[in-house]
ZAMARGU-4260 file (C-alpha; in steps of 0.2 Angstrom, whole numbers, plus 5000, padded with zeros to 4 digits):
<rodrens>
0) 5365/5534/5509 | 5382/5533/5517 | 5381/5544/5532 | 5400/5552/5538 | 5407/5551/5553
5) 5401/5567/5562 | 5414/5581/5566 | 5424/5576/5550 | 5423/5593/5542 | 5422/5602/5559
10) 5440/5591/5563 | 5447/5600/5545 | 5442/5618/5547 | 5450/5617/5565 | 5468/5608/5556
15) 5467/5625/5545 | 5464/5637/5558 | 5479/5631/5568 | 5491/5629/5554 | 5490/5609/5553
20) 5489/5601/5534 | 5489/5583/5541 | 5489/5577/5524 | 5498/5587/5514 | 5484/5589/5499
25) 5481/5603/5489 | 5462/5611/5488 | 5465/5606/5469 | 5468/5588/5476 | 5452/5589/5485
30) 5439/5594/5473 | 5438/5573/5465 | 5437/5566/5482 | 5420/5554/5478 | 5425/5549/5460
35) 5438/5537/5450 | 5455/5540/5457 | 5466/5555/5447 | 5477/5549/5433 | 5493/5546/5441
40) 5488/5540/5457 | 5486/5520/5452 | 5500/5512/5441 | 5496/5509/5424 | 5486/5495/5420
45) 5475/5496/5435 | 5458/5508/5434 | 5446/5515/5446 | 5429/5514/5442 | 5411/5510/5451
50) 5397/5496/5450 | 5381/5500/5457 | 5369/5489/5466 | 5379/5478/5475 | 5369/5472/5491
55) 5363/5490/5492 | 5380/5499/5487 | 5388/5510/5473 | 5407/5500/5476 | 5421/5506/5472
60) 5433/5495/5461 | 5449/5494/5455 | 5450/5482/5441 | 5467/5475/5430 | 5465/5464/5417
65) 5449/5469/5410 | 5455/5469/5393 | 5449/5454/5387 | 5433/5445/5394 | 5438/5429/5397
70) 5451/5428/5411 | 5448/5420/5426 | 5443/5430/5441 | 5454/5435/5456 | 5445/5446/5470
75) 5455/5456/5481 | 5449/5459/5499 | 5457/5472/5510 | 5458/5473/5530 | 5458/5490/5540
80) 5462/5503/5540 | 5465/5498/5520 | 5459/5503/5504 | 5457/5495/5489 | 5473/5505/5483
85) 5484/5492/5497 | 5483/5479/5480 | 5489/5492/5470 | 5508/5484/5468 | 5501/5466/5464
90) 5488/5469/5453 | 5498/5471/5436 | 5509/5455/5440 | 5492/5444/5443 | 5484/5452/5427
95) 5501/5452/5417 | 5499/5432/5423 | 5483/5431/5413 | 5468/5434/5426 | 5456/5448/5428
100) 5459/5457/5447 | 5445/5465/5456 | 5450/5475/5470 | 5435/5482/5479 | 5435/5497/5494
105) 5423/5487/5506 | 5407/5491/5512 | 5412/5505/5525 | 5426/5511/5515 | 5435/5524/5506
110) 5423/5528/5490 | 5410/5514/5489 | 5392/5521/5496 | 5378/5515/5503 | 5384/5511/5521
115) 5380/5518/5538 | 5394/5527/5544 | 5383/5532/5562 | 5389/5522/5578 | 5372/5522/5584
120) 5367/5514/5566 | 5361/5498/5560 | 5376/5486/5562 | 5367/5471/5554 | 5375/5475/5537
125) 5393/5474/5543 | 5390/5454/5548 | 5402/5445/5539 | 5390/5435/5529 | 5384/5449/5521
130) 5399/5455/5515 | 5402/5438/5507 | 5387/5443/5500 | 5395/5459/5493 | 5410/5448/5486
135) 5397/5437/5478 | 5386/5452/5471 | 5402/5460/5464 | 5409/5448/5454 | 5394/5442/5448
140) 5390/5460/5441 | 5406/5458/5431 | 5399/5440/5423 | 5410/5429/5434 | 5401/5413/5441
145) 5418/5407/5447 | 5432/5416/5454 | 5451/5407/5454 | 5456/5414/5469 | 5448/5424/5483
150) 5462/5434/5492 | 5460/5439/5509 | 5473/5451/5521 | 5468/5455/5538 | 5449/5458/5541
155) 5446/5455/5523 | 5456/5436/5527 | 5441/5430/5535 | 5429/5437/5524 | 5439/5427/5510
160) 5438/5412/5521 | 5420/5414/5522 | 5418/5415/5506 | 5426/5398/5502 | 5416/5388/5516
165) 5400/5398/5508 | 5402/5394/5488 | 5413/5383/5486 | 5408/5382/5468 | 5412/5401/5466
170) 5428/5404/5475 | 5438/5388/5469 | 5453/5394/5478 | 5458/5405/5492 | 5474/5415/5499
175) 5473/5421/5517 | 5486/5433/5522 | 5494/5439/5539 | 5476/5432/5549 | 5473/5413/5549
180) 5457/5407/5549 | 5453/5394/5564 | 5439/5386/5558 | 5421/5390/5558 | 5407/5390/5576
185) 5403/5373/5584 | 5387/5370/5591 | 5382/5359/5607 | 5384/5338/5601 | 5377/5325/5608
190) 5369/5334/5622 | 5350/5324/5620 | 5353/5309/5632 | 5369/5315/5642 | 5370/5326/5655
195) 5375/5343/5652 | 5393/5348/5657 | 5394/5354/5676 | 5394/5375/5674 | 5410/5381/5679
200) 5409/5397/5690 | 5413/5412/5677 | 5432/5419/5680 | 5434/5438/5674 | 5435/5438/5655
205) 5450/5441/5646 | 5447/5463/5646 | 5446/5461/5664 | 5461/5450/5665 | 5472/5463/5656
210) 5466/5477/5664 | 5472/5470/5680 | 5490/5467/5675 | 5502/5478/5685 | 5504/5488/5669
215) 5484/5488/5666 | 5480/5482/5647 | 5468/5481/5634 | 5465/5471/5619 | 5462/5483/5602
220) 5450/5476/5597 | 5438/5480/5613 | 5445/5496/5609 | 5438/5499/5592 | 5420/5495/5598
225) 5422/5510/5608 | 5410/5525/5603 | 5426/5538/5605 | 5438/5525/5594 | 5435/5535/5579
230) 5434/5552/5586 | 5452/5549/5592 | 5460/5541/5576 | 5450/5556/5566 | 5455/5569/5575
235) 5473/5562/5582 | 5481/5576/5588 | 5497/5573/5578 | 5485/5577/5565 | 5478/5561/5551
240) 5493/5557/5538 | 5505/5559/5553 | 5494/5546/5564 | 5492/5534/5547 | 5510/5534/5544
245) 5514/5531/5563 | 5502/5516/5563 | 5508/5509/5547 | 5527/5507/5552 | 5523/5504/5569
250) 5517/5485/5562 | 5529/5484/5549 | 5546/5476/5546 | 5554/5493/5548 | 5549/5494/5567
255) 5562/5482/5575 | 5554/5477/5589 | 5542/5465/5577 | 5549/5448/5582 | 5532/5436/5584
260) 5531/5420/5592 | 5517/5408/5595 | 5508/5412/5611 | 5504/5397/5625 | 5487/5402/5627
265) 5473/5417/5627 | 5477/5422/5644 | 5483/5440/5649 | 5500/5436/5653 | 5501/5429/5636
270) 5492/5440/5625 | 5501/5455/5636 | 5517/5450/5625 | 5511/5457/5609 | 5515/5474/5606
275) 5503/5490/5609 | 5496/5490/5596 | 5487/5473/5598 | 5489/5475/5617 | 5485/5493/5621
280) 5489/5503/5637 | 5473/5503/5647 | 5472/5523/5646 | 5477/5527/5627 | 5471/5527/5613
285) 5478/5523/5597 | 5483/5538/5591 | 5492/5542/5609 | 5499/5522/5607 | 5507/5526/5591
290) 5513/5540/5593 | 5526/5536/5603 | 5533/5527/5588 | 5535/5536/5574 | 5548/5537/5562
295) 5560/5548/5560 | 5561/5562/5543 | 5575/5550/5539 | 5566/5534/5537 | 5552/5541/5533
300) 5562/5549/5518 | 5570/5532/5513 | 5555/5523/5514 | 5548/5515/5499 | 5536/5503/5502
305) 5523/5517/5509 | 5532/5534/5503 | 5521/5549/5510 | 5512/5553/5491 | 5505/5535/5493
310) 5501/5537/5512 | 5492/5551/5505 | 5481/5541/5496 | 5475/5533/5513 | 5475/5549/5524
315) 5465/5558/5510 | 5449/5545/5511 | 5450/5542/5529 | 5452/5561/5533 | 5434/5563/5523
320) 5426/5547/5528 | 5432/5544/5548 | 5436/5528/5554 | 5418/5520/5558 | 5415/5509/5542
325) 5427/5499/5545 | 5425/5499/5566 | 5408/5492/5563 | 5417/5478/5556 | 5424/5475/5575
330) 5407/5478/5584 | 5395/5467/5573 | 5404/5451/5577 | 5391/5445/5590 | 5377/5449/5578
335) 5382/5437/5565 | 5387/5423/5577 | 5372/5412/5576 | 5370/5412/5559 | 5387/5408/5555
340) 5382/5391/5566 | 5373/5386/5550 | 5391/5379/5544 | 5398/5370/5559 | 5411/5358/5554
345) 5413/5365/5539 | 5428/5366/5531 | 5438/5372/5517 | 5442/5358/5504 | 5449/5369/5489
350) 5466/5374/5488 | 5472/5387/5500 | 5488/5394/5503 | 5492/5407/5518 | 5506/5423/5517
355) 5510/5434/5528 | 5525/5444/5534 | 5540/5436/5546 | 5537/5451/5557 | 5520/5450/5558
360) 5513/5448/5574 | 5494/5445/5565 | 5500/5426/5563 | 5500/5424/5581 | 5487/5437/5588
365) 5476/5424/5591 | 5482/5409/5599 | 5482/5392/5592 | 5473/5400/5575 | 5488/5395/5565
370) 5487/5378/5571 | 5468/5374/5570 | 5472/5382/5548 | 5485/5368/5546 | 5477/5354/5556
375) 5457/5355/5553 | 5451/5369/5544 | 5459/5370/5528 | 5458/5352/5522 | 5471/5357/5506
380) 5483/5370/5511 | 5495/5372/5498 | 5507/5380/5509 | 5512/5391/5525 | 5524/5407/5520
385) 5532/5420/5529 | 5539/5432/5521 | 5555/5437/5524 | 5557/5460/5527 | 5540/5460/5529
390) 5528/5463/5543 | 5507/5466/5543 | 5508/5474/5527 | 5516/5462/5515 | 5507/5464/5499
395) 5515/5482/5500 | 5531/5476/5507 | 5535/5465/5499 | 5524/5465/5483 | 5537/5455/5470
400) 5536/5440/5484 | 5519/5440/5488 | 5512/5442/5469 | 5527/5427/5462 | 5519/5416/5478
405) 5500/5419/5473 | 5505/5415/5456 | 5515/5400/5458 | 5498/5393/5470 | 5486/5400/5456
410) 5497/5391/5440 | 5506/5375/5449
</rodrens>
């Protein structure tokens, strides 16, 4: 049974008692919360339905295309803090293009079940392989035993990724978007007869590194494997929607000061380039980091990639469910690293293609990741594209682009 992030409903009465409505909804709006989506909230041709037992879950899909049974599958992987609902703008293109789109909230969020939502839980299901595992569960329980294209952005990029190293004859073709994938683990070679490489005396990691800058750092990652990570983006005191929407533009094309560049190393000094919210300030949180860039009335008004009834969408779930789902995603990377060993020097040989937005910074965020895609560990990548007026978000950016560059790769 999914367990909620405690303090969520405490965090909502104490929003009403002091006159905050952080999301705007209705207590009409709030009765259907843990079912399909409302009419009106999707756009037509796109429904909200669930599929139970699914590596231990009820999931939560959203599903174009399903009106014939033979169209090739396209699965749909979001990052955080997404939803299922961030394909929203792409799905009718890629099922008015002949293929049946599966878009599912991942383990950890929004209305799927069945996850550990307790810091102090098991984080063994949150391993990435598992949630290939989920991916392959899923559209086997529609009848697929291959998928066209397995489309990842952010987190849900190496989970995609994964999947192609994994099954290659399931996922026959994969998009990344706004995170490359670097390749999978190496072990130790060639180590039986020689002697083992002199042990260098350990230097202060890369957290301790930032952390002694003049203006003292943090990466934000280390930061969402915080126990207090959640409490602080759930209970931000500018109040959810108004956190979401700050964090949202703040990575977007609308935010000027998006203008990436490859970085020389993973070294402080380099890494210490990237704006806050990759790099944080050592004694904020994100909800203090974004804060400090939110839009004005007036662009939020004009704004029409995320206007605020679709930001509800996000602040809605995320209001009821907290943040941890997806953070356990961020803390559970150690615990499948020896496994994922098991495919060192594997690569992935079927057609890949990789999006992402000009202004976004996720192209970059880890040094040399780009580079290790193009030159080892995509052997057939299609294609490299930034998109131009679009930054971490580009499937709702830029949707017309993005959905006419996954066609194009999915129908040469």
């Amino acid at each position: 049974m999914q367990r909620l992030a405690a303090g969520a409903p405490l965090a909502l009465a104490a929003n009403r008692l002091h006159g905050r409505s952080d999301d705007n909804t209705t207590a009409n709006e709030r009765t259907d919360e843990t079912g399909p989506y409302a009419e009106g909230v999707l756009p037509s041709g796109v429904r909200s339905r669930f599929v139970d037992g699914i590596n231990g879950l009820r999931m939560h899909v959203l599903e174009a295309g399903y009106e014939s049974g033979t169209r090739p599958c396209v699965l749909l992987l979001h990052g955080f803090p997404e939803l299922a609902y961030s394909w929203r703008k792409i799905m009718v293109p890629l099922a008015t293009a002949g293929f049946h789109v599966l878009a599912p909230d991942q383990r950890g969020y929004g209305r799927t079940t069945g996850w550990d939502g307790d810091y102090d839980g098991d984080l063994a299901s949150f391993r990435r392989l598992n949630i290939v595992r989920d991916a392959l569960g899923l559209v086997f329980a529609f009848g697929h035993r291959t998928v066209a294209a397995v489309v990842g952005h952010d987190f849900g990029s190496p989970i995609a990724a994964w999947c192609a190293v994994i099954r290659p004859d399931v996922f026959r073709s994969v998009a990344l978007m706004s995170a490359p994938f670097g390749g999978t683990p190496s072990l130790p070679f060639h180590t039986a007869n020689n002697a083992p490489p002199a042990a260098s005396s350990p230097g202060p990691g890369l957290a301790d590194q930032l952390a002694a800058l003049p203006r003292p750092r943090k990466h934000y990652q280390q930061y969402y494997t915080t126990r207090g990570a959640d409490e602080d983006m759930r209970n931000a005191p500018q109040g959810i929607h108004a956190f979401l929407r700050a964090y949202f533009h703040y990575k977007s094309a609308d935010w000027q000061g998006n203008k990436p560049f490859p970085l020389a190393a993973r070294t402080a000094v380099e890494m210490a380039k990237m704006p806050t919210y990759y790099i944080m300030n050592l004694d904020e949180g994100m909800a203090q980091t974004v804060a400090a860039h939110m839009p004005s009335p007036e662009e939020i008004a004009v704004n029409r990639w995320l206007p605020d009834d679709e930001l509800r969408a996000y602040s809605k779930e995320y209001r009821r469910t907290g943040f941890q789902g997806g953070l356990n995603w961020y803390r559970s990377g150690d615990i499948g690293s020896a496994e994922q060993q098991l495919f060192t020097n594997r690569t992935i040989d079927q057609p890949s293609i990789f999006i992402s937005g000009a202004s976004d910074w996720g192209s970059h965020q880890s040094p040399g990741a780009l580079e290790r895609m193009r030159n080892a560990a995509c052997t057939d990548l299609r294609g490299v594209h930034l998109i131009a007026g679009a930054g971490h978000w580009v499937q709702q950016e830029q949707p017309e682009q993005t959905s006419r560059l996954l066609i194009d790769f999915l129908t040469p």
